[in-house]
Residue, then its C-alpha position, 0 to 999 in steps of 0.5 A: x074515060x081517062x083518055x077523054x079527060x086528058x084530051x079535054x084537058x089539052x083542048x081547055x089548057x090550047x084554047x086558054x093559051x090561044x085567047x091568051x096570046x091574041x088578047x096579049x097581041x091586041x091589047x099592047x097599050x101602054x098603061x100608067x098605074x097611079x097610086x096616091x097622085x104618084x106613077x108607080x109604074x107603066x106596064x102594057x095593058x095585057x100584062x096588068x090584065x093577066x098578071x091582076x087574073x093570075x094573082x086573083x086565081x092563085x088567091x082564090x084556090x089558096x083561099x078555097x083550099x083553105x075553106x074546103x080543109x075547114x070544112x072537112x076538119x068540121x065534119x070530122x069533129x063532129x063525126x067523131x063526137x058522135x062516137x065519143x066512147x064512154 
């Protein structure tokens, strides 16, 4: 069973990379961004795709993280004051 996860794993982290370089090949278009009337800076359109996609996923899992540790410190306190001892 490990070994099918570990191949799956492979197969997911191929196939993003694979989607990855052809989306990087066909999406070379220079892009200006404009923030308030001025040009901050021009990038291709693929490197602000996938830069806005990894900041947005690293975000998030901090963010989740975050949440689940809430959630299991909740959980805990209210374990543990159900056994409040007197």
């Amino acid at each position: 069973m490990k070994a099918l996860k570990g191949l799956a794993t492979i197969l997911v982290l191929v196939t993003v990379f694979t989607v990855s370089v052809v989306f990087v090949r066909f999406n070379s278009e220079s892009t200006s961004i404009f923030l308030g009337g001025f040009k901050v800076f021009e990038l291709p359109l693929s490197v602000l795709v996938l830069g806005a996609f990894v900041i947005g996923s690293i975000l998030g899992l901090l963010f989740g993280l975050r949440i689940v540790k809430y959630f299991k410190m909740k959980a805990e306190i209210k374990h543990l004051k159900k056994l409040k001892l007197p």
